[in-house]
C-alpha positions in Angstrom: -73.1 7.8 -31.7 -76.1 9.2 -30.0 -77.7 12.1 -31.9 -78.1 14.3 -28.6 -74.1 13.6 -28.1 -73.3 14.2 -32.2 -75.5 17.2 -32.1 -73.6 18.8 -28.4 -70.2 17.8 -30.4 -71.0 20.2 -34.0 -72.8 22.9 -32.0 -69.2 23.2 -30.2 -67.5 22.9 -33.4 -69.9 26.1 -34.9 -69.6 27.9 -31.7 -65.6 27.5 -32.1 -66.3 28.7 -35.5 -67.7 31.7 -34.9 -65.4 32.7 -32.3 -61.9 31.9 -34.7 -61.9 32.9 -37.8 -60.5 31.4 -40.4 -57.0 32.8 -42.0 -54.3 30.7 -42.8 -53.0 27.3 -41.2 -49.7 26.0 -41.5 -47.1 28.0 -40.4 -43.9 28.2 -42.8 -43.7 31.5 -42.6 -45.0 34.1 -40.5 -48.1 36.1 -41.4 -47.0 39.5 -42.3 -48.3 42.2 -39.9 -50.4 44.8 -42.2 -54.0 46.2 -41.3 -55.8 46.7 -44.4 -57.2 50.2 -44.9 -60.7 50.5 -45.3 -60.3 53.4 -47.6 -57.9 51.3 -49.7 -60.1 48.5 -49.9 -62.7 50.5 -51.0 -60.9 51.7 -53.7 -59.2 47.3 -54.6 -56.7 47.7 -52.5 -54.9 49.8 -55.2 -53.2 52.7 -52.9 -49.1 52.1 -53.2 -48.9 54.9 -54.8 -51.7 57.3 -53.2 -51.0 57.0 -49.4 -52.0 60.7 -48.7 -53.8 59.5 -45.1 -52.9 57.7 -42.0 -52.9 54.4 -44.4 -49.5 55.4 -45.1 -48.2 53.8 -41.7 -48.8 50.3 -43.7 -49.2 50.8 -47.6 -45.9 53.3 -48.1 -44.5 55.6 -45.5 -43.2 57.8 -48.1 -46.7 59.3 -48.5 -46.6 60.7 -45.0 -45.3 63.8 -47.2 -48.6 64.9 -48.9 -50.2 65.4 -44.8 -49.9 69.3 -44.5 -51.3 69.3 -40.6 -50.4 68.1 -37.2 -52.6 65.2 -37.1 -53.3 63.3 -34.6 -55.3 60.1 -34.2 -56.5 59.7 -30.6 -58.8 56.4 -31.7 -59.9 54.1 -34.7 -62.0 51.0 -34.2 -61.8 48.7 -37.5 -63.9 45.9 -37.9 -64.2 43.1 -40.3 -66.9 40.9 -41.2 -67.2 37.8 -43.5 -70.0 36.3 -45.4 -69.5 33.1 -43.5 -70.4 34.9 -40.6 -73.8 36.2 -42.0 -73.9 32.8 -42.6 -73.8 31.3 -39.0 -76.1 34.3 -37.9 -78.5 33.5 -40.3 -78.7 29.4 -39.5 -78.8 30.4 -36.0 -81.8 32.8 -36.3 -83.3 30.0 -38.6 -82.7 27.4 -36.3 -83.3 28.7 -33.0 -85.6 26.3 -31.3 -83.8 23.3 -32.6 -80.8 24.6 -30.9 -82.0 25.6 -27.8 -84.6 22.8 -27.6 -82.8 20.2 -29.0 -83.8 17.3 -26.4 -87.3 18.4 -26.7 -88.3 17.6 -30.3 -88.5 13.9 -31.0 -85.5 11.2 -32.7 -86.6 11.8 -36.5 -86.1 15.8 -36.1 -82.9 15.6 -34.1 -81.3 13.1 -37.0 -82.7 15.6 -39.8 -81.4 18.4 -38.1 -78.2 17.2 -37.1 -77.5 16.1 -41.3 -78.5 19.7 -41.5 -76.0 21.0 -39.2 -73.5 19.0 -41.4 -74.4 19.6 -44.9 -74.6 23.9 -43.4 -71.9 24.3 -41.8 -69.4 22.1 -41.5 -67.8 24.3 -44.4 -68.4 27.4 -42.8 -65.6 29.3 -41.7 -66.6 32.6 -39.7 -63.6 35.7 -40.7 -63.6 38.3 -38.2 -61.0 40.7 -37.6 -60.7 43.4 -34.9 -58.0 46.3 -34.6 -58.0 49.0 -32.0 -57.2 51.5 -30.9 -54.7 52.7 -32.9 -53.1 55.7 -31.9 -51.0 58.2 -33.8 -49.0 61.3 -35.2 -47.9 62.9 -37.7 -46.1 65.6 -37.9 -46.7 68.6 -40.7 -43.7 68.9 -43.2 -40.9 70.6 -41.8 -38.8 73.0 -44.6 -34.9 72.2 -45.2 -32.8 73.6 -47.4 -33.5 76.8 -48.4 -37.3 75.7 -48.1 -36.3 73.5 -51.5 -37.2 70.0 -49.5 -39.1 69.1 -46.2 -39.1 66.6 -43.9 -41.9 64.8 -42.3 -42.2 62.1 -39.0 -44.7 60.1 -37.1 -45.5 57.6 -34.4 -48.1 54.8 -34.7 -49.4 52.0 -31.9 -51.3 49.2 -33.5 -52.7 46.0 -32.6 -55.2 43.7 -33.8 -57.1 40.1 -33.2 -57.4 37.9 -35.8 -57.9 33.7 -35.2 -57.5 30.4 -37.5 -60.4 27.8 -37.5 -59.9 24.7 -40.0 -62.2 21.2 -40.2 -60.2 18.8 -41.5 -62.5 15.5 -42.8 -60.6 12.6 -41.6 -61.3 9.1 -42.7 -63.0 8.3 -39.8 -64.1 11.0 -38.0 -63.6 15.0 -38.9 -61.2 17.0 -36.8 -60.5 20.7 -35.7 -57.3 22.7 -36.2 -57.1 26.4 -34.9 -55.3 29.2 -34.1 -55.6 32.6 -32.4 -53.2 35.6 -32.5 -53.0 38.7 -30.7 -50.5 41.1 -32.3 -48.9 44.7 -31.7 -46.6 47.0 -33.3 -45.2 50.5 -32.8 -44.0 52.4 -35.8 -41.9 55.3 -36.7 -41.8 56.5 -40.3 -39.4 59.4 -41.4 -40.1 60.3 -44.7 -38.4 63.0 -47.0 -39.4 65.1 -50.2 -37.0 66.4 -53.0 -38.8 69.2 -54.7 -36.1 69.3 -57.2 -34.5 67.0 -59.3 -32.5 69.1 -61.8 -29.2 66.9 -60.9 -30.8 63.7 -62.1 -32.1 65.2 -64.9 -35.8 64.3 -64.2 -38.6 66.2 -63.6 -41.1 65.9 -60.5 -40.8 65.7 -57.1 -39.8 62.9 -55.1 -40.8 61.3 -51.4 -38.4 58.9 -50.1 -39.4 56.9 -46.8 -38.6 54.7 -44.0 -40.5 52.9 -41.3 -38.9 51.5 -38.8 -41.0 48.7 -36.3 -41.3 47.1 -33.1 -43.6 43.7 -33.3 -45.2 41.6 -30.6 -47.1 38.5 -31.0 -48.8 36.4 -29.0 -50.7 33.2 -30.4 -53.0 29.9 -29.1 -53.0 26.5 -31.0 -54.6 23.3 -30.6 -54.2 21.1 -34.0 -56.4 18.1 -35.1 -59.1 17.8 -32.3 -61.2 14.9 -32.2 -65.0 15.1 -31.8 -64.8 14.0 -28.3 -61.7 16.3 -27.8 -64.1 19.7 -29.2 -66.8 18.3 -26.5 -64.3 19.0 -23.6 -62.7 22.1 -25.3 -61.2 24.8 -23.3 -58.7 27.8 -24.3 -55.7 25.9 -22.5 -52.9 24.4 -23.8 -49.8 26.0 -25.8 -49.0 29.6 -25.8 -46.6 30.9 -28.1 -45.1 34.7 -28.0 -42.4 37.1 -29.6 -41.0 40.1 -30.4 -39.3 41.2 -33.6 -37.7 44.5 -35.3 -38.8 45.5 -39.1 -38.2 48.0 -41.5 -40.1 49.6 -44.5 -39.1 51.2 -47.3 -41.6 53.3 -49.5 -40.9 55.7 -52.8 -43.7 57.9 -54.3 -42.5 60.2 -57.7 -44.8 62.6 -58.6 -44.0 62.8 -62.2 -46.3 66.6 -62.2 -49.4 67.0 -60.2 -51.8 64.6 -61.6 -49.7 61.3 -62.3 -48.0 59.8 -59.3 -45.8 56.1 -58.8 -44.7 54.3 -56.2 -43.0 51.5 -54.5 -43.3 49.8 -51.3 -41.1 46.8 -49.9 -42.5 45.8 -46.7 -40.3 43.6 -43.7 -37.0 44.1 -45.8 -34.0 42.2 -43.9 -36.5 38.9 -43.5 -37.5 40.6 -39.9 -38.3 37.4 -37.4 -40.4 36.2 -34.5 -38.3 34.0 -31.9 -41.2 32.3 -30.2 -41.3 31.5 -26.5 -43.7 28.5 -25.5 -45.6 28.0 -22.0 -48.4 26.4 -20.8 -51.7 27.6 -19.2 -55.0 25.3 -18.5 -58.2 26.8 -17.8 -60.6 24.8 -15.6 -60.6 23.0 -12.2 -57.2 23.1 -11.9 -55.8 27.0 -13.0 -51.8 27.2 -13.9 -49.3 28.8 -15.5 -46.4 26.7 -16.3 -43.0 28.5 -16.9 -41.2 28.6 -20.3 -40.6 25.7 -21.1 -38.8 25.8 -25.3 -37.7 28.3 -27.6 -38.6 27.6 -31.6 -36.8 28.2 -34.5 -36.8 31.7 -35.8 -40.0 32.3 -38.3 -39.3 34.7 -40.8 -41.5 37.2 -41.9 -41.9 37.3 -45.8 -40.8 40.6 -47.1 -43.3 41.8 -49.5 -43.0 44.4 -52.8 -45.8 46.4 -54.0 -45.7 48.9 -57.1 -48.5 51.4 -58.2 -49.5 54.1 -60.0 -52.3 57.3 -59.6 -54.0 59.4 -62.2 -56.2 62.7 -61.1 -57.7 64.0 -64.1 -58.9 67.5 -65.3 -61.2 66.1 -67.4 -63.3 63.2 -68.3 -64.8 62.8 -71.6 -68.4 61.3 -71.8 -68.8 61.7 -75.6 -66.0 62.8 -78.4 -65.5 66.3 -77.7 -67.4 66.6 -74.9 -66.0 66.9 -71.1 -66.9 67.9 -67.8 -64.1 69.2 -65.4 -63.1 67.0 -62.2 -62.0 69.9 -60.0 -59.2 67.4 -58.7 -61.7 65.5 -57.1 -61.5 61.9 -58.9 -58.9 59.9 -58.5 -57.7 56.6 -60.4 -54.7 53.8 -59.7 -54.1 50.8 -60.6 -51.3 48.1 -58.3 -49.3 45.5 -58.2 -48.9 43.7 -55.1 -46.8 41.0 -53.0 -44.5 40.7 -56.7 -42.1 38.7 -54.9 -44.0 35.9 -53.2 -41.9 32.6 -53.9 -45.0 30.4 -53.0 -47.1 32.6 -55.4 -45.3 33.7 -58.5 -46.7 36.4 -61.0 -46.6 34.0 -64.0 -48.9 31.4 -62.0 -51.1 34.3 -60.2 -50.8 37.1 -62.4 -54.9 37.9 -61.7 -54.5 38.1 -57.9 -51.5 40.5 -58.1 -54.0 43.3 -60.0 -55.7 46.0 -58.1 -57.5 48.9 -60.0 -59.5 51.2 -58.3 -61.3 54.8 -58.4 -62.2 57.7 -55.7 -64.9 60.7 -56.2 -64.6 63.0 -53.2 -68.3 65.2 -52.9 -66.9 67.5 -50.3 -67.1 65.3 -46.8 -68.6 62.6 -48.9 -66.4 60.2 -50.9 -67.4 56.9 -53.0 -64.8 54.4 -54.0 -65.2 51.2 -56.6 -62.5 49.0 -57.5 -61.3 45.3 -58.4 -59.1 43.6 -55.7 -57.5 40.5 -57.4 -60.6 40.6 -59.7 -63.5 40.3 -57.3 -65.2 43.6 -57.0 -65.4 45.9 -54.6 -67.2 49.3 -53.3 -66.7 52.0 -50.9 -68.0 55.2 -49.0 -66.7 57.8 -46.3 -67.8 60.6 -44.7 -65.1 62.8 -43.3 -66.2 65.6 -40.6 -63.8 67.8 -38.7 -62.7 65.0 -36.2 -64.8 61.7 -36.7 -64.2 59.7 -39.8 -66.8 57.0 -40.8 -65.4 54.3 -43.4 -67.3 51.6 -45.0 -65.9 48.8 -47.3 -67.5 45.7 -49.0 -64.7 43.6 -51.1 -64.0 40.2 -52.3 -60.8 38.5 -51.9 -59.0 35.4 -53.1 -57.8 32.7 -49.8 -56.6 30.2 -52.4 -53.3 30.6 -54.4 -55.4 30.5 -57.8 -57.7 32.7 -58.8 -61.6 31.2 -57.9 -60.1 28.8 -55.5 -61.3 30.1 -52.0 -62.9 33.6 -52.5 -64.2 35.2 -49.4 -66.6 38.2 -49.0 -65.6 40.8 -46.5 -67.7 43.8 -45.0 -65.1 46.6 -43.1 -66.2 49.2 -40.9 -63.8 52.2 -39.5 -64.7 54.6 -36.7 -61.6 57.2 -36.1 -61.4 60.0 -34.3 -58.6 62.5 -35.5 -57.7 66.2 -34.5 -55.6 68.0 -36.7 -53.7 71.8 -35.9 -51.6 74.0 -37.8 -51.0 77.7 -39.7 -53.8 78.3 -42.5 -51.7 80.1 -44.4 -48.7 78.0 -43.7 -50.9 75.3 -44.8 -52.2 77.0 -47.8 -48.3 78.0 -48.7 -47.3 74.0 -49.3 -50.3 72.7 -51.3 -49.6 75.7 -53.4 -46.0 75.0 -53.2 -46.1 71.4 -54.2 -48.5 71.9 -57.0 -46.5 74.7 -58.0 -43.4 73.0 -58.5 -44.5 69.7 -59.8 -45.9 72.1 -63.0 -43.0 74.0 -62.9 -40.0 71.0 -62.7 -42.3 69.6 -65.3 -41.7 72.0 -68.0 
């Protein structure tokens, strides 16, 4: 093969690349439908048993309890970016003039730059992930019962891009699998707090919660393109979509005021996508071919996630000697996706482990953590209505720890007004610290 025609085919392949990212590939199952918090995964991803914000919608809807305003998000832009983006952006800045000059510079070059292109990037596998704009509300607790319990409700609209790129190394010649998704989902969590517990015997409070959820999906495949088949690419071909009905369930205990656990199950009931499939070409010749087959049902996994927070009073830097936290550090630690068939806790214990901290400095806060043992760091600034998130996190592809890790940079931009009494406020902080001390003794 020519160089100038081996060169046009892998600059399509790395443009492809950079425009799909790479996720998963076959399809046994569905993917489950979760946006990762920034915040969260600042902190490890540990936050089951947290979930005081609007990250609650995904990691447990019980925790809608501990939001004490109106609140309502009008906009949030998330962002995710891979190393293996940085990657391609660098080799392009590096390699501009070979790119767009490529006829110009003589045999030798072309040949040295096209093993190049190979040995560079043939591996690379651009991640990028884009979720907007995320509306919703949540209501402020609402007193039952002799103002003993409360209740609390919301309303969510998601949605989010994400794409699949593979480069599979035939025998002969290497070939190109992908896969794009578009996917929305409308939620409704109702969650409920027990401020007393005398009848069980236990002490704490307790937040019980339900998420109820509408899914769409919409996704473009092409599997094992040939070299010549990436030279003629275009977006046509098969187009898949569905809709689906899921439920959540999420518990939080807060054993007193400072040590909270909880539980989340995610997709309970093995919610499913019934895909539709139709055809539409791009080119010359523009159509939209009716439906044309209906698939199997693909189940979505249901998942279980268990946690636990610590906010200390005090933390000891030398025997006897303490400073005071003023509430404002928090610690947890989680478990996560315990009942995976395909990836069992005795093979994968490692992956499972999240541990992370949070220290709030009035609107500033810094997180660190570990998310399935790759480390991770945070930072936020909170102002009245604008919220500014930043995350940088590993996190394991493979099934096995060190198999496939993958470097991710998150950015959030969210825009959130929030309303209600002061002193109504003021009267259920007080309240729920209150009681937690006092059903603790």
């Amino acid at each position: 093969m020519k160089y100038n025609v081996k060169f046009k085919l892998l600059m399509s392949f790395i443009v492809l690349s950079i425009g799909f990212p790479k996720i998963l590939f076959a399809i046994k199952y569905e993917n489950n439908l979760f946006i990762k918090g920034v915040r969260p995964m600042g902190m490890g991803g540990a936050f089951t048993a947290i979930s005081d914000d609007e990250n609650a919608f995904f990691y447990n809807c019980a925790g809608i309890t501990q939001i004490y305003d109106d609140t309502l998000q009008i906009f949030s832009l998330r962002a995710d970016v891979d190393n293996h983006v940085v990657k391609a952006y660098a080799f392009y800045n590096e390699n501009k003039d070979n790119i767009l000059h490529f006829m110009d510079i003589s045999p030798e070059k072309q040949g040295g730059f096209v093993d190049e292109v190979v040995n560079s990037m043939l591996n690379c596998a651009p991640n990028v992930l884009v979720s907007l704009p995320n509306i919703l509300f949540i209501k402020r607790p609402i007193d039952i019962n002799r103002n003993k319990n409360s209740l609390n409700f919301g309303l969510g609209f998601f949605s989010y891009v994400k794409a699949i790129v593979g480069f599979d190394k035939g025998a002969l010649l290497p070939s190109l699998s992908y896969k794009g998704e578009v996917t929305g989902v409308g939620m409704l969590p109702i969650a409920f707090r027990i401020y007393s517990l005398n009848s069980l015997n236990l002490p704490g409070v307790l937040s019980l919660g339900v998420n109820l959820k509408y899914m769409y999906r919409l996704v473009n495949s092409k599997e094992d393109l040939s070299l010549i088949e990436i030279g003629k690419f275009d977006f046509g071909g098969n187009f898949f979509d569905a809709t689906a009905f899921g439920m959540d369930f999420g518990v939080i205990y807060y054993l007193n005021s400072r040590c909270f656990f909880g539980i989340n199950a995610t997709d309970l009931y093995n919610s499913q996508f019934k895909y539709k499939k139709s055809k539409i070409h791009f080119g010359d010749e523009k159509k939209l071919s009716s439906t044309i087959d209906t698939y199997d049902p693909q189940e979505i996994n249901p998942i279980l996630n268990i946690g636990c927070a610590y906010i200390p009073e005090k933390l000891y830097y030398w025997p006897g000697s303490y400073i005071y936290t003023n509430d404002n550090i928090t610690f947890a630690f989680d478990l996560t996706d315990l009942n995976n068939p395909n990836e069992s806790f005795s093979l994968t214990p490692f992956k499972k482990i999240h541990i992370g901290t949070e220290c709030r400095l009035n609107l500033f806060s810094l997180r660190a953590g570990l998310n399935s043992g790759y480390p991770s760091f945070g930072a936020g600034i909170s102002l009245k209505a604008v919220n500014l998130e930043y995350a940088f996190y590993g996190e394991e592809k493979g099934i096995l720890p060190g198999q496939e890790p993958d470097w991710v940079h998150s950015f959030l931009l969210s825009i959130k007004l929030r309303w209600g009494n002061k002193f109504t406020r003021q009267l259920v902080r007080m309240k729920k610290k209150v009681l937690l001390d006092i059903c603790l003794s």
